[in-house]
BAVEXZA-297416 format. One record per residue (C-alpha): x, y, z; residue number from 1. Coordinates in nm, 2 decimals, padded with zeros to 4 digits, m for minus. Layout:
<paros>
+--------+--------+--------+-----+
|   east |  north |     up | num |
+--------+--------+--------+-----+
|      X |      Y |      Z | NUM |
...
+--------+--------+--------+-----+
</paros>
This chain:
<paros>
+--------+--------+--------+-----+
|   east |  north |     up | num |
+--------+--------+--------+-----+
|  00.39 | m00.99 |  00.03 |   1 |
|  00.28 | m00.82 |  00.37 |   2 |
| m00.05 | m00.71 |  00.53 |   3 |
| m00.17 | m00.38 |  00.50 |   4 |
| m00.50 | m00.35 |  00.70 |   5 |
| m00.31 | m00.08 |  00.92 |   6 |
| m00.07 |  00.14 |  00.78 |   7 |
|  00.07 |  00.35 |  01.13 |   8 |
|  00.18 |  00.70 |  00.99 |   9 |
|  00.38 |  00.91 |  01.15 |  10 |
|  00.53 |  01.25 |  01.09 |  11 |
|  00.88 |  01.23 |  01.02 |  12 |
|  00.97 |  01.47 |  01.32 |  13 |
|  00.74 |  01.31 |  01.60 |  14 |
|  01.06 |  01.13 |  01.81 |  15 |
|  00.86 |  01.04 |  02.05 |  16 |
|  00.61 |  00.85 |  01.79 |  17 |
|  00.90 |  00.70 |  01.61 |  18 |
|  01.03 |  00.54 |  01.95 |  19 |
|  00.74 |  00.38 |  01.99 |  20 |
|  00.69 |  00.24 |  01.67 |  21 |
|  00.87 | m00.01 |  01.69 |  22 |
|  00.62 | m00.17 |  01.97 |  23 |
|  00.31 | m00.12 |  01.70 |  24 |
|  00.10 | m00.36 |  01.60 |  25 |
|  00.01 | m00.19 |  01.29 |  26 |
|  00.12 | m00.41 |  00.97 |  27 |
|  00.35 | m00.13 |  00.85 |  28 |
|  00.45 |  00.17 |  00.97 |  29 |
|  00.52 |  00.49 |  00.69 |  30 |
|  00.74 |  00.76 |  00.80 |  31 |
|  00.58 |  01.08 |  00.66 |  32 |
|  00.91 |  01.28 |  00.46 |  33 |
|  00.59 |  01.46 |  00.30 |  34 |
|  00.43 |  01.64 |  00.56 |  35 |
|  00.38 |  02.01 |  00.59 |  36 |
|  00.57 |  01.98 |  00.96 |  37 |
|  00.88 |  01.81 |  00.79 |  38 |
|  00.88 |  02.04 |  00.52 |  39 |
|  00.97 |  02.29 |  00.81 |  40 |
|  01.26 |  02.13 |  00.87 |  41 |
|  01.39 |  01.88 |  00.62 |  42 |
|  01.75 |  01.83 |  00.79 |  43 |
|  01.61 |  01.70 |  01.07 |  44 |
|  01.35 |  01.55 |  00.95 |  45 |
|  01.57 |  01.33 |  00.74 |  46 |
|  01.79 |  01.23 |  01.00 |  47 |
|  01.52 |  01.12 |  01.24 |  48 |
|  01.36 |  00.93 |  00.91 |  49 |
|  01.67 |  00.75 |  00.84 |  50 |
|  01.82 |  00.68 |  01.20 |  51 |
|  01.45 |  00.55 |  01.30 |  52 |
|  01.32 |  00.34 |  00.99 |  53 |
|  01.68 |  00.10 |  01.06 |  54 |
|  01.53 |  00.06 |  01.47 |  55 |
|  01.17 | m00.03 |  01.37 |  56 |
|  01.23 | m00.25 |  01.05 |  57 |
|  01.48 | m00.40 |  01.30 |  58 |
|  01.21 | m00.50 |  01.58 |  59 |
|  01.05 | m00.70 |  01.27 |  60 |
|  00.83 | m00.41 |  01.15 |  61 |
|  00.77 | m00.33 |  00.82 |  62 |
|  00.88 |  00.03 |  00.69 |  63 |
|  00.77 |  00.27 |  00.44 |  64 |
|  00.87 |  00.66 |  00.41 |  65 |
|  00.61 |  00.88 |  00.26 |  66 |
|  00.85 |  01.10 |  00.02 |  67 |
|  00.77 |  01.43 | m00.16 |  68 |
|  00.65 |  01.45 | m00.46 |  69 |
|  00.83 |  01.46 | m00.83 |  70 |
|  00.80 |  01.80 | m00.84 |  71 |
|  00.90 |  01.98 | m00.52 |  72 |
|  01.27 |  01.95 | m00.54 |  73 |
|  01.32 |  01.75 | m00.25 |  74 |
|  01.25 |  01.45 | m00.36 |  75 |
|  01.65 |  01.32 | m00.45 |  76 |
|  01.76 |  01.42 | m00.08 |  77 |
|  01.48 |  01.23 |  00.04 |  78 |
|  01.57 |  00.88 | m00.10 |  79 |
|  01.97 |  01.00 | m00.01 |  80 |
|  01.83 |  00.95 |  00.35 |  81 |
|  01.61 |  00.64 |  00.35 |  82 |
|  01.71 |  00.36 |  00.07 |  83 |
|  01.83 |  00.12 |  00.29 |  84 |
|  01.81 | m00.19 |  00.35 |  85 |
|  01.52 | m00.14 |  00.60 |  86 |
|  01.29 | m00.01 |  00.38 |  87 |
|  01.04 | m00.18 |  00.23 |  88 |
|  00.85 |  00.06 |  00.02 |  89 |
|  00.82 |  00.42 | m00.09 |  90 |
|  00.52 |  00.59 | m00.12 |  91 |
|  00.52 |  00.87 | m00.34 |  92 |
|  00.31 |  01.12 | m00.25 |  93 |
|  00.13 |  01.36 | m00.55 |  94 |
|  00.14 |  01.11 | m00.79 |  95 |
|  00.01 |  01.30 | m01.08 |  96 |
|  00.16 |  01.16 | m01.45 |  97 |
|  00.37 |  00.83 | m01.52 |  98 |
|  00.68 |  01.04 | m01.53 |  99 |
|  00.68 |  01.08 | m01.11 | 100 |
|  00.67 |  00.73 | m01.11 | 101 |
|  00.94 |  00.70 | m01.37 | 102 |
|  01.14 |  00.96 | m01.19 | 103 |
|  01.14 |  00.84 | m00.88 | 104 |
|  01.19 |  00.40 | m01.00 | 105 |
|  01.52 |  00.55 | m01.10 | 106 |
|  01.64 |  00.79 | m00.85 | 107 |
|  01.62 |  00.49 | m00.62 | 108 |
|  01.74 |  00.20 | m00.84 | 109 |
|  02.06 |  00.42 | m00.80 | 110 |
|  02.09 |  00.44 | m00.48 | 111 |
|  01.98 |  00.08 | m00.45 | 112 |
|  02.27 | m00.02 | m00.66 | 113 |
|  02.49 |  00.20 | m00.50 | 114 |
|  02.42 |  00.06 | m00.18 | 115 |
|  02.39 | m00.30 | m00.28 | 116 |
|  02.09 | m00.39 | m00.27 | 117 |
|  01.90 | m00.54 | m00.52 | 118 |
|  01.75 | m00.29 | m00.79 | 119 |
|  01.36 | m00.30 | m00.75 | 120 |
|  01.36 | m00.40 | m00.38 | 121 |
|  01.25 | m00.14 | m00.22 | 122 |
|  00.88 | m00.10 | m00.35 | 123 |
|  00.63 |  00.15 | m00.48 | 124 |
|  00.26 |  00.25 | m00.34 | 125 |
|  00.17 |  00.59 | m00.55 | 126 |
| m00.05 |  00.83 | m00.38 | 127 |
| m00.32 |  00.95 | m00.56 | 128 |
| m00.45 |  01.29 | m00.45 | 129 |
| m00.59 |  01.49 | m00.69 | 130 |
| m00.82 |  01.42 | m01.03 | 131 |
| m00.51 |  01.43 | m01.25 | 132 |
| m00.38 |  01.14 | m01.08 | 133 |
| m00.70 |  00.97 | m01.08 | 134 |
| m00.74 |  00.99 | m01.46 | 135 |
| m00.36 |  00.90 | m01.51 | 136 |
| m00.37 |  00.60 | m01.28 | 137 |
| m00.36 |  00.31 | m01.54 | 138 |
| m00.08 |  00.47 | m01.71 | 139 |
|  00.09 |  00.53 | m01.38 | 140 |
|  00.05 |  00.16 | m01.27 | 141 |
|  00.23 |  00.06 | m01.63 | 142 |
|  00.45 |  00.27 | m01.64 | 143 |
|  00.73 |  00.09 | m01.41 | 144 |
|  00.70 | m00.28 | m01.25 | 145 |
|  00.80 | m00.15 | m00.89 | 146 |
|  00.45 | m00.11 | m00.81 | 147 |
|  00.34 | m00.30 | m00.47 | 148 |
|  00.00 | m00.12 | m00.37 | 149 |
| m00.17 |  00.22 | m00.50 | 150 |
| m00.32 |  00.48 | m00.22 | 151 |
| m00.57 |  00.71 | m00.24 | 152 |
| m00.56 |  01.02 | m00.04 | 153 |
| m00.92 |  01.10 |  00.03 | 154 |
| m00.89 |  01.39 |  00.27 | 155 |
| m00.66 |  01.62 | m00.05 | 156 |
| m00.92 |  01.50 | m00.30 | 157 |
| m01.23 |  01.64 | m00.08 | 158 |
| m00.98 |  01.97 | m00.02 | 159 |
| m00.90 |  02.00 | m00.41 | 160 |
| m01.27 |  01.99 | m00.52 | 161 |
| m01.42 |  02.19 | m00.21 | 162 |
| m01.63 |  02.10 |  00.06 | 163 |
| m01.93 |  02.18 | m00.15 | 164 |
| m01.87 |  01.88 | m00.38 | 165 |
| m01.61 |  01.68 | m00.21 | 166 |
| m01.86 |  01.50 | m00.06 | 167 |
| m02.02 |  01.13 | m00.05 | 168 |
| m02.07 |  01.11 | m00.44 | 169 |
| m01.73 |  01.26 | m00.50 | 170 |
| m01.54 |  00.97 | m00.29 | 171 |
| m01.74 |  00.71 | m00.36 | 172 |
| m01.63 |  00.78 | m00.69 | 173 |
| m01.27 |  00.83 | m00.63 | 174 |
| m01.23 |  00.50 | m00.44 | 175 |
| m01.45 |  00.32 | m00.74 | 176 |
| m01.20 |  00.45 | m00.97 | 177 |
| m00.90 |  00.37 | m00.81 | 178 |
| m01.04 |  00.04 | m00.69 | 179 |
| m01.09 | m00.10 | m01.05 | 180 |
| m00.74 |  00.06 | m01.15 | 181 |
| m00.56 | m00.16 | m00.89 | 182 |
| m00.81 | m00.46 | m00.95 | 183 |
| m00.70 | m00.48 | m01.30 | 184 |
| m00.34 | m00.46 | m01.24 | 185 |
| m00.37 | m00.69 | m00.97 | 186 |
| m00.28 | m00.44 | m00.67 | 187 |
| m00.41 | m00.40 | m00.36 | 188 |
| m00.52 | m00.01 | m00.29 | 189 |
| m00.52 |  00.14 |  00.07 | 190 |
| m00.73 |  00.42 |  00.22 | 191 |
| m00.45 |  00.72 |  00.32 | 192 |
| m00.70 |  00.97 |  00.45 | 193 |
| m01.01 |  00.99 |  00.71 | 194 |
| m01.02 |  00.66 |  00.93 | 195 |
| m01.41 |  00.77 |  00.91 | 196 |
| m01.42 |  00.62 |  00.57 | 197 |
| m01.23 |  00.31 |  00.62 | 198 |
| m01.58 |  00.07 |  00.62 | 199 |
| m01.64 |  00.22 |  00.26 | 200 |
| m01.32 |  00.18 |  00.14 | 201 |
| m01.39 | m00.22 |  00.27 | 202 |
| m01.66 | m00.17 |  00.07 | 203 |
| m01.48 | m00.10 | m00.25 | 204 |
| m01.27 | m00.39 | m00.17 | 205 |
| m00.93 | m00.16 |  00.00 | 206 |
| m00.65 | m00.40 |  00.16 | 207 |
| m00.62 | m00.14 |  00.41 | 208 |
| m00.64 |  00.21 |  00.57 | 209 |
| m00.38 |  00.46 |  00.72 | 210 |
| m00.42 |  00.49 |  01.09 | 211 |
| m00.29 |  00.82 |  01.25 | 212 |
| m00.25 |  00.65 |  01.62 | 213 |
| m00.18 |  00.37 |  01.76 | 214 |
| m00.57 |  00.33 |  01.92 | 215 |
| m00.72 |  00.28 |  01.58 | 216 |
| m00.49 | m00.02 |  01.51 | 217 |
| m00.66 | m00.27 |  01.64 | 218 |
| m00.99 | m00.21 |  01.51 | 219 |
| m00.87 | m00.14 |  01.14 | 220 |
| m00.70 | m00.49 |  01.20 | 221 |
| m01.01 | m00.64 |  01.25 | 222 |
| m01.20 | m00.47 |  00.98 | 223 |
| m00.96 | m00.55 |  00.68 | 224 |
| m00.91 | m00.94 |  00.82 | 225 |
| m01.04 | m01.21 |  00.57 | 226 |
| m01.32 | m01.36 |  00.54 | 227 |
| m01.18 | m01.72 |  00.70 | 228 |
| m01.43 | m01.92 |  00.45 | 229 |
| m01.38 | m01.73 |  00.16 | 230 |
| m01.01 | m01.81 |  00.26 | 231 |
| m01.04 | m02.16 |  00.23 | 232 |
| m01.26 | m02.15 | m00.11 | 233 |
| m00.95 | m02.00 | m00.25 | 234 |
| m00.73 | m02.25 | m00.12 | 235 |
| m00.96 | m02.52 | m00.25 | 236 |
| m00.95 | m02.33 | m00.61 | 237 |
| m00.60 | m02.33 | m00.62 | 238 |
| m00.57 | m02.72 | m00.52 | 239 |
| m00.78 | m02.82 | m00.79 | 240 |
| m00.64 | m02.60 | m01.04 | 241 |
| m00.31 | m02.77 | m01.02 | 242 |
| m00.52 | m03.11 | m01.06 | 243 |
| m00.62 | m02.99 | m01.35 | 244 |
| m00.35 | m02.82 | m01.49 | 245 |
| m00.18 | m03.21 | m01.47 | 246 |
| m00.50 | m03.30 | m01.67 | 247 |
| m00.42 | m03.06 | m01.92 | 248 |
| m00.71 | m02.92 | m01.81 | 249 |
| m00.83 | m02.55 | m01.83 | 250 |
| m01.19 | m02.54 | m01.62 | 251 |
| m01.34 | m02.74 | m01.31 | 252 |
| m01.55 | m02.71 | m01.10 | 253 |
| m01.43 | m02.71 | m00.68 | 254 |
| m01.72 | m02.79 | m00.39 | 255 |
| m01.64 | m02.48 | m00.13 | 256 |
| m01.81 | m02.31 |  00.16 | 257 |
| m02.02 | m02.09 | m00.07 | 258 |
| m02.11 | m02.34 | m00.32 | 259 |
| m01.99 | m02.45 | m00.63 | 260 |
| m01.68 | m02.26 | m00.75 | 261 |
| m01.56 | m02.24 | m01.07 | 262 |
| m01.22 | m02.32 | m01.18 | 263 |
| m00.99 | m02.16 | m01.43 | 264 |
| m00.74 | m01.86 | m01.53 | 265 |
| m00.95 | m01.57 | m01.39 | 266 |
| m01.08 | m01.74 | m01.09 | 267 |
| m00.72 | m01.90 | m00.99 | 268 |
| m00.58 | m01.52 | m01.02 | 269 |
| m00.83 | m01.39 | m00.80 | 270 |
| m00.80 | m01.69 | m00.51 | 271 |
| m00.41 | m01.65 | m00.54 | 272 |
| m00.45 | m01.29 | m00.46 | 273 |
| m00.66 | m01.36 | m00.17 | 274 |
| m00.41 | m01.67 | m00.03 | 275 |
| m00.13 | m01.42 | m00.07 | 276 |
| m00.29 | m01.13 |  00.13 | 277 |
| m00.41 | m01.46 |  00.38 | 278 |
| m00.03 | m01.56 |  00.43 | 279 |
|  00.07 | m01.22 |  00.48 | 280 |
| m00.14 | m01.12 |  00.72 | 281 |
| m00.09 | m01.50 |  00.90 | 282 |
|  00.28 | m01.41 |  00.92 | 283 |
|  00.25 | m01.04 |  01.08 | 284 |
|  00.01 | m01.16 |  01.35 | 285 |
|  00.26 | m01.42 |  01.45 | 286 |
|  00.55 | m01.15 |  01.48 | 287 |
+--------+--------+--------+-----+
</paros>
């Protein structure tokens, strides 16, 4: 698993930003494919995607390429130039029905197979930006098992509805939705749009937020960090569940920081989840 309280995107033409990178202390960094700018010029930006990805996963930093959408045509010459061995997920942006997601599991199981690397590797985090892909997401999430995280793109939600009625209401509704999507497939969701919403998306209980420059890294890291007792709880859950589970046991009850915590299925999926995303994060900050 790995962190995602900063996700440092940059534009897939922005040499410069792609040098430097590899010096980030974001948890991931997503090379945007997608952007209007790269859509200018996809040759190059393809090139500088694919030469630079290799050079940052290879100074220990996790990689992701933002890749356009299902239905743009450039989709298949995008995944030409980045399944590697580098990679660690694609994010698809204008996820919209469970056939992008289909489409693009196997475009690059081919080219993972062709490459030799093993099919399903390389992972998913669909980007949701519009109200289609909102009311589709829990067919989206089902619809293949590469699935590592879901994103919501706030800033093309607010432009699709207006500015009239993209506001507050609107979002807050957007991120509810998307946040019990990804809660009940057991996915962490990340904020891909204005860092000024990052403390709501924390609110609705989001891994992580997109940061458009290096400066904002630091404090997103801090934001999205665990709650250090609520760490240990889980760790305490888990302990006891296994004593249990030699019982042939199926409920308990655990002493922790905030009290009493009960012990069984749904509460030993939950702490899991949260040691998982605790170990992750451990590991990056000791990069």
């Amino acid at each position: 698993m790995l962190a995602l309280r900063s996700t440092l995107v940059i534009d897939a033409l922005d040499e410069p930003g792609l040098r430097a990178a590899a010096r980030s202390a974001a948890d991931a960094v997503t090379i945007d494919l997608a952007s209007t700018a790269a859509h200018a010029d996809r040759g190059r930006a393809r090139a500088l995607a694919g030469r630079h990805a290799a050079a940052i996963a290879g100074a220990g930093r996790p990689v992701f390429v933002r890749v356009s959408d299902a239905r743009s045509g450039e989709l298949e010459a995008d995944l030409d130039a980045v399944v590697t061995a580098g990679i660690a997920a694609l994010i698809l942006s204008g996820a919209e029905t469970p056939q992008d997601v289909r489409d693009i599991d196997v475009a690059a199981r081919k080219r993972e197979m062709r490459g030799g690397l093993e099919p399903g590797g390389i992972r998913l985090i669909a980007e949701i930006d519009s109200a289609a892909g909102l009311l589709a997401l829990p067919r989206i999430i089902e619809a293949v098992d590469r699935h590592y995280a879901v994103a919501l793109n706030t800033e093309a939600i607010s432009a699709e509805f207006g500015a009239s009625q993209g506001g507050a209401a609107m979002l807050d509704h957007a991120m509810g939705t998307i946040a019990i999507a990804a809660h009940a497939a057991h996915l962490p969701w990340i904020l891909m749009g204005r860092e000024a919403l990052a403390t709501r998306a924390h609110d609705f209980g989001a891994a992580g937020v997109r940061v458009g420059s290096e400066s904002a890294v630091l404090g997103m890291n801090a934001l999205f960090d665990l709650d250090p007792t609520k760490v240990t709880d889980a760790r305490a859950i888990l302990v006891e569940w296994e004593r249990l589970r030699r019982r042939k046991a199926m409920v308990g009850v655990v002493a922790g920081e905030h009290g009493g915590q009960l012990v069984d299925r749904r509460s030993v999926r939950a702490a899991r989840a949260l040691v998982e995303r605790a170990d992750a994060i451990e590991a990056r900050v000791r990069q």
